[in-house]
Every structure is written in structure tokens, then in C-alpha cells.
C-alpha positions in Angstrom: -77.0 -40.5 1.0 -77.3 -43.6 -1.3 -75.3 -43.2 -4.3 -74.7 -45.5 -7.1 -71.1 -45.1 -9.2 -71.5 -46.5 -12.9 -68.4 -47.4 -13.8 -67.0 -47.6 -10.3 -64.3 -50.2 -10.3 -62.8 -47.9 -13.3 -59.5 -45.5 -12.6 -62.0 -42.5 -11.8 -64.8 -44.1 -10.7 -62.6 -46.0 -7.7 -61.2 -42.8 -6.3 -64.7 -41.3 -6.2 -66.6 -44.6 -4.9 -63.4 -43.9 -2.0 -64.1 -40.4 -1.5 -67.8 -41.3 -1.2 -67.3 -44.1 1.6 -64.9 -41.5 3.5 -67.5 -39.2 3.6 -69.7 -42.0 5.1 -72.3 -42.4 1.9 -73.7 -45.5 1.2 -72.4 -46.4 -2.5 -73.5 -49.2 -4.9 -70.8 -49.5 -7.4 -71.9 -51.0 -10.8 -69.2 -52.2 -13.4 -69.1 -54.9 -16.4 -65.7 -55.1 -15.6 -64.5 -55.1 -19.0 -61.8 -51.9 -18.3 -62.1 -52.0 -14.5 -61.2 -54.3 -11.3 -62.3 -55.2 -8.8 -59.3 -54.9 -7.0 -59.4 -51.2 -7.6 -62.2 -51.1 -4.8 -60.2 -53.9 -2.6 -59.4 -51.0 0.4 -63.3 -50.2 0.6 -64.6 -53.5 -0.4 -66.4 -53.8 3.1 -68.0 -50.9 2.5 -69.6 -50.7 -1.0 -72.1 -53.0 -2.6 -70.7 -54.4 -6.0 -73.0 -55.4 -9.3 -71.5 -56.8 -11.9 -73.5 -55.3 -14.2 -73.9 -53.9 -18.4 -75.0 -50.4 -19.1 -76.7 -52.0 -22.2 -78.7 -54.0 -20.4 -81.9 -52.2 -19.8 -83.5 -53.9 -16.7 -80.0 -54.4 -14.7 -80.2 -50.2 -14.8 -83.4 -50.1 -13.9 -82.8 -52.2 -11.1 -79.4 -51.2 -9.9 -80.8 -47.3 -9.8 -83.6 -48.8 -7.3 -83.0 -46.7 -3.7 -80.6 -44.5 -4.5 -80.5 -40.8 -4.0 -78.1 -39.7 -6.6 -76.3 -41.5 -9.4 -72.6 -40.7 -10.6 -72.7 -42.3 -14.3 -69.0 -42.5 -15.0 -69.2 -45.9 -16.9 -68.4 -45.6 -21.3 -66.0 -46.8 -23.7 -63.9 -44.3 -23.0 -61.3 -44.3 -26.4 -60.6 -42.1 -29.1 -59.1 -45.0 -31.8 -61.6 -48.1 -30.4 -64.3 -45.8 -31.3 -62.6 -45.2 -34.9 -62.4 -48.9 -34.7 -65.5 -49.7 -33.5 -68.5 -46.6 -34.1 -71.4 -49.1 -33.6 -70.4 -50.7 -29.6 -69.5 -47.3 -28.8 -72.5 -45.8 -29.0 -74.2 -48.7 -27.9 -72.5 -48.6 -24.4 -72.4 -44.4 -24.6 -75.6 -43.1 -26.0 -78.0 -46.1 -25.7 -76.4 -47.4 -22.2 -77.0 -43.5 -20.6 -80.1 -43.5 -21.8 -80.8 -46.5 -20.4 -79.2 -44.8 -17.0 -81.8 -42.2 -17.5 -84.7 -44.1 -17.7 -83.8 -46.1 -14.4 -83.4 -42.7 -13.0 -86.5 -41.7 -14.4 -88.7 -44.6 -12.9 -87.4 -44.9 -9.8 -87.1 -40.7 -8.8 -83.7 -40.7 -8.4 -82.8 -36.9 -7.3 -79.8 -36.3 -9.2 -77.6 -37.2 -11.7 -73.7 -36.4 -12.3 -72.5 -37.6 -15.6 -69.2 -37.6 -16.5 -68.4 -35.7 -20.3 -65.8 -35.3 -21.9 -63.3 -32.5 -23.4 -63.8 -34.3 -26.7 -67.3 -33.1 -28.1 -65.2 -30.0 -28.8 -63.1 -31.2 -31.5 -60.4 -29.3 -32.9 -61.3 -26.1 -31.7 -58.6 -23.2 -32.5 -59.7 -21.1 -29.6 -57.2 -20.8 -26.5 -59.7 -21.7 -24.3 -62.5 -24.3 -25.1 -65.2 -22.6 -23.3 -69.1 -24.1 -22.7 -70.6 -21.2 -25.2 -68.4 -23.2 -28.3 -70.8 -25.5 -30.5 -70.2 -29.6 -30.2 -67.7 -30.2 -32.9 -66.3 -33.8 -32.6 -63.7 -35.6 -34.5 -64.2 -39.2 -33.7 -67.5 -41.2 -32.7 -66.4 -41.4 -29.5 -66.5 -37.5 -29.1 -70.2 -38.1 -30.7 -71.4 -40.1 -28.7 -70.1 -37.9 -25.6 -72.3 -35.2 -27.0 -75.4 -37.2 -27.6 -75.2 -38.8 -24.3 -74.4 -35.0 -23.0 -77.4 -33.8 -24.0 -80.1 -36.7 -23.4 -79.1 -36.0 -19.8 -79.6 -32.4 -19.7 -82.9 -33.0 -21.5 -84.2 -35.4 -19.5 -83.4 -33.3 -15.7 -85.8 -31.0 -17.8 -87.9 -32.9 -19.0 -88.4 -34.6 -16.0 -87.7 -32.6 -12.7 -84.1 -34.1 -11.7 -81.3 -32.6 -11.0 -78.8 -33.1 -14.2 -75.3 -31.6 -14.6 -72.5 -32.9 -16.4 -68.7 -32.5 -16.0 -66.3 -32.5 -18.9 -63.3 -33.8 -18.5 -60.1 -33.1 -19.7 -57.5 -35.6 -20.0 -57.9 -37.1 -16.2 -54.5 -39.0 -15.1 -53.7 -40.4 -12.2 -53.0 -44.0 -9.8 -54.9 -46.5 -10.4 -54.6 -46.2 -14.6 -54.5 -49.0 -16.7 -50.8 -48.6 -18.6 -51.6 -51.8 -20.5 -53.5 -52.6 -23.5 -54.0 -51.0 -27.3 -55.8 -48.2 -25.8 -54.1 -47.2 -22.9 -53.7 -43.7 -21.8 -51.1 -41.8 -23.1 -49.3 -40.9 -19.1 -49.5 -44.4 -17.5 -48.2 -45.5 -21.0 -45.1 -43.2 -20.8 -44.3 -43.3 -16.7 -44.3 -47.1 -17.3 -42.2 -47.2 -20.0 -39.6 -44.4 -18.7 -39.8 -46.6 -14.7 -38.2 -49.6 -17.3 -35.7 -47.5 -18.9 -37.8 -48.0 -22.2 -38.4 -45.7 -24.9 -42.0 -44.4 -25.0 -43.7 -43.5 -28.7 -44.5 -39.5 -29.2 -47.6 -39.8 -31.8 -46.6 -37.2 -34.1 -44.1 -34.4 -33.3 -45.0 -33.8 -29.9 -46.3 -30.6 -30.3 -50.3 -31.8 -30.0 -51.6 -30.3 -26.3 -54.2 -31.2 -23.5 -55.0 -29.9 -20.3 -53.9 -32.9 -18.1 -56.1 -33.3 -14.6 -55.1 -34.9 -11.9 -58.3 -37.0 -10.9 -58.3 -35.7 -7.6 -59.0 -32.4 -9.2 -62.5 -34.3 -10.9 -63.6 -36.1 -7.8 -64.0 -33.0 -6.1 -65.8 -31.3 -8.8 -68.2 -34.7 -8.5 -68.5 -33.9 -4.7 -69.1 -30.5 -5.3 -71.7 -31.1 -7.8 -73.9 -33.5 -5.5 -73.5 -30.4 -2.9 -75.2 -27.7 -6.0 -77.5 -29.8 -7.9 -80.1 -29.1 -5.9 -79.8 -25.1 -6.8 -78.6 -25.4 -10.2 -80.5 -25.7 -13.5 -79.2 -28.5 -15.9 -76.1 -27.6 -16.9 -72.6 -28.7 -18.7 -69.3 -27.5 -17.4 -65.6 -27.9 -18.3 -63.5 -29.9 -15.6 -60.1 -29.2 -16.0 -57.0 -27.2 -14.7 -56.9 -24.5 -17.2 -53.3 -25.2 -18.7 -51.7 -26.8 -22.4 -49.3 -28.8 -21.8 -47.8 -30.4 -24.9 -46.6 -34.1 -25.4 -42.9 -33.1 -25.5 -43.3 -31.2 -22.4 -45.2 -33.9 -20.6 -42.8 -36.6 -22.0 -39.7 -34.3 -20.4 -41.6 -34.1 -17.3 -42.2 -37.9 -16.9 -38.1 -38.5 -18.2 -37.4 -36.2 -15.0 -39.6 -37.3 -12.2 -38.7 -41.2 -13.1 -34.9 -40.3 -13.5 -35.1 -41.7 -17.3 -32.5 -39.2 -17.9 -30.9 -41.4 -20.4 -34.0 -42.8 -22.4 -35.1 -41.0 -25.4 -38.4 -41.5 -26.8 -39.3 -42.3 -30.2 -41.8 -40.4 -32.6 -44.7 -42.6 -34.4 -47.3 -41.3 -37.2 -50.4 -39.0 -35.2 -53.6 -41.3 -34.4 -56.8 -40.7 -36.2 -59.4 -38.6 -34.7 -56.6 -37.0 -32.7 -57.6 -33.4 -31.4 -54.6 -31.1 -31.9 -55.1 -28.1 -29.2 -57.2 -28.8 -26.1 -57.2 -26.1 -23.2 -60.0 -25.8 -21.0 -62.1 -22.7 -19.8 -62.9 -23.6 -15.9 -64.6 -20.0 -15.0 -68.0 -21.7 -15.3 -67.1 -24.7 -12.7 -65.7 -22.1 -10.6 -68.4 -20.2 -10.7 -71.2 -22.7 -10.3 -69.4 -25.3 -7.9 -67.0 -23.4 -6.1 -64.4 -25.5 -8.4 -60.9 -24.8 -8.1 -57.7 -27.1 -9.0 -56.7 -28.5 -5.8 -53.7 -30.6 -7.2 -51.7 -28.8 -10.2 -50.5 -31.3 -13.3 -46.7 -31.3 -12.3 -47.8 -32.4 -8.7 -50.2 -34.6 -9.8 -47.8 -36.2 -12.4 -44.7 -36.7 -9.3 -47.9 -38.6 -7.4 -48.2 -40.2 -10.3 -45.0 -41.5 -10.9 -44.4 -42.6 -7.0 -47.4 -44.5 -7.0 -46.0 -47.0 -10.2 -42.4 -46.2 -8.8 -43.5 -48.4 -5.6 -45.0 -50.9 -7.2 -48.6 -50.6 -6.8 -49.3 -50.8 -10.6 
């Protein structure tokens, strides 16, 4: 198949654009290149076609979505405290950019289209289990703009005859994440820190919780979901591994498996927009894809850790 990856030279979208090529898929990989690299695509670069490309720029979608069978739309500013910081470019790039996705699958009958959600439009549910029947209730813009962005492309598979499902994600972690920056991800920030014998900062008192994913668990709910669009109505569905795993455990986790025995970390004040609970409902995914966790988080976490342990940060 032809498949396009927004978003591709990005920590998820690189190990899906790999998976793809492995599978023998012509991909086109389109990335602004303003949180991903190019070298993140260096051991398939043969076989991919690159656009340097801006999901806010109308006619680049259009034309990138030219030929292709299916589109993986990965690409968003993907953080929680920019989005605080910055409402207006966040929705710029998430609501107005997928729409502008949607309309160059639109015009050029494109077949399907994957796009990647996110855990956030939930907000601060106090349920156990954040489940697909719960209502959108974010806590930060970026968690708004998820939603909107959810929903145009659910509305336009109907509205239009594609197929449209989208995958929410829960905390994905794995090689290949950026540890650096103001925005960084909370478990490249720590394994990096902990690898230096450097104290990593808890926000708040450790007790906040997520449902950590490997990433290889989410590329093969991406696989699986070009295998079912064709038989499945436009739907939303949890990606995830089902678990709660709280900061202090995580952070005792990462001291073990980078033998930081000695480090301690240090506690800062909690982040605005910061969701307290999140734990994930996957019955629907299983259900509907045939998902299942293929990689639990401790395993995933020890890959983790090898993989900036030898060096290949």
C-alpha cells in the first residue's frame, strides 16, 4: 500500500514509518521538523520518501496526500505546558492543521485515515478506568484541541465515505525520545538524568499516575487499525496497557534498571494543566482490533533504559 506518516521523523511516527517499510509499504513521511529528525529515519532512509513539510500549510497537505492509500496523521504539538503557554499555535498546528489533513484526504480519495489522539481529552476523570463512553473533559488547550481534532475526523469518514478511526494514546515512551528541551517527556527526562548519576525533579509528590505504553504497544494498534478500517464504522479507542503507574513508582523503577541506586530525586511544584489519575480502558481496542499489549511497561522501560545506556541517545 502507499501510506503517508504525518509527523514521521517524530519518536512515534519513526517506529511506525519502520514497521511500515518492514512490512514492504511504500511510505511518504511528512515532517516540519520542528520536534523530529531526520536522523530518526537514517536506517530506512533508502526506503521512504521525505517532505519537509507544515501541517498548516494548506496546499503542501493537499499535495503530500496525492497517491496514497491510507494516511497515519501523527504530526501535533504534542505538550501539555507549551499549550498553557501557547493556546493559539496549538491549535493552529492541531485543529486547523488536521483539518487541513482532512481535506487533502478528502480531495484526493484517500481510503483511510488513522489519527493519533490522545488520553488527554479526558481530563481529570475520577473513574478507575477512563473508558470511550466518558464525555471530553480537558484541562489544558492541548487536551482541546485533541478533542476537536478527534472529532472533525470522525465526522468527516462520515461525512464523506472514508474510513476514520482514531487511537488515544496514553503516555507512549520509548527509544528514540527526545530527553532534551523545556517540554521533554517526563521518562527520557528521568533515565537520562539517573544514566548521569543526576537527580531528576518529581512535579509534585509523586503520587500523580499514567498508564505508560511502550510505543511498540501503539504501532501495532496503527497496523492493526489499517487491517480493520475497512470493516469498522468511525470510531475512537483507548491505546494503552491498562495499568497506573505513579511517578514515585516509575522513578524507583528507572533508579533500578540504570543502577542510580545512590541518586535521590528531588520534588518540584505540580505543572499546570496536569491530569492527576489517568488509567486506560483497552476492552474496546481489544475488541475492535484484536489489540493486546505486546510489551508490558517494566519491559518496555529496561528497553528503554538499554537503548540511552548504549549510547544511541
Amino acid at each position: 500500500m502507499r501510506l503517508l506518516v504525518t509527523g514521521g521523523a517524530g519518536f512515534i511516527g519513526s517506529h511506525l514509518s519502520r514497521r511500515l517499510v518492514e512490512q514492504g509499504h511504500s511510505v511518504r513521511v511528512v515532517d516540519n521538523l520542528s520536534t523530529g529528525f531526520r536522523h530518526n529515519l537514517d536506517a530506512i532512509s533508502a526506503d521512504v520518501e521525505f517532505v519537509e513539510g507544515d501541517l498548516r500549510d494548506a496546499d503542501a497537505m493537499l499535495d503530500v496526500c496525492r497517491g496514497m492509500d491510507a494516511v497515519f496523521h501523527l504530526a501535533a504539538m504534542g505538550s501539555v505546558p507549551r499549550s498553557i503557554k501557547d493556546p493559539r499555535t496549538t491549535y493552529e498546528i492541531n485543529v486547523t492543521g488536521t483539518l487541513n489533513v482532512l481535506e487533502g484526504v478528502r480531495h484526493n480519495d484517500v481510503g483511510t485515515i488513522v489519527y493519533a489522539s490522545s488520553s488527554s481529552i479526558y481530563g481529570d476523570s475520577h473513574a478507575e478506568f477512563k473508558d470511550e463512553t466518558q464525555p471530553f473533559n480537558p484541562i489544558s488547550p492541548y487536551g482541546a484541541s485533541k478533542a476537536s481534532a478527534e472529532l472533525n475526523v470522525l465526522a468527516f469518514g462520515r461525512a464523506y465515505g472514508f474510513n476514520a478511526l482514531a487511537l488515544r494514546y496514553f503516555n507512549v515512551f520509548g527509544p528514540q525520545q527526545n530527553p532534551e528541551g523545556t517540554y521533554a517527556a517526563v521518562i527520557p527526562v528521568f533515565i537520562t538524568h539517573a544514566l548521569r548519576g543526576e537527580p531528576w525533579t518529581i512535579n509534585g509528590d509523586g503520587r500523580h499516575s499514567r498508564d505508560f505504553t511502550y510505543v511498540a504497544n501503539v504501532v501495532d494498534a496503527n497496523l492493526k487499525a489499517l487491517a480493520k478500517a475497512p470493516s469498522v464504522d468511525p470510531v475512537a479507542m483507548n491505546v494503552a496497557c491498562g495499568g497506573s503507574i505513579s511517578l514515585l513508582e516509575l522513578s524507583d523503577a528507572v533508579r533500578e534498571y540504570a543502577d542510580a541506586a545512590g541518586v535521590e530525586p528531588v520534588h518540584g511544584p505540580e505543572r499546570a494543566g496536569d491530569i492527576v489519575r489517568s488509567r486506560a480502558a483497552i476492552d474496546l481496542a481489544a475488541a475492535t482490533l484484536d489489540y493486546e499489549v505486546v510489551v508490558d511497561w517494566r519491559e518496555g522501560l529496561r528497553e528503554t533504559v538499554a537503548w540511552y545506556r548504549d549510547g544511541s541517545a
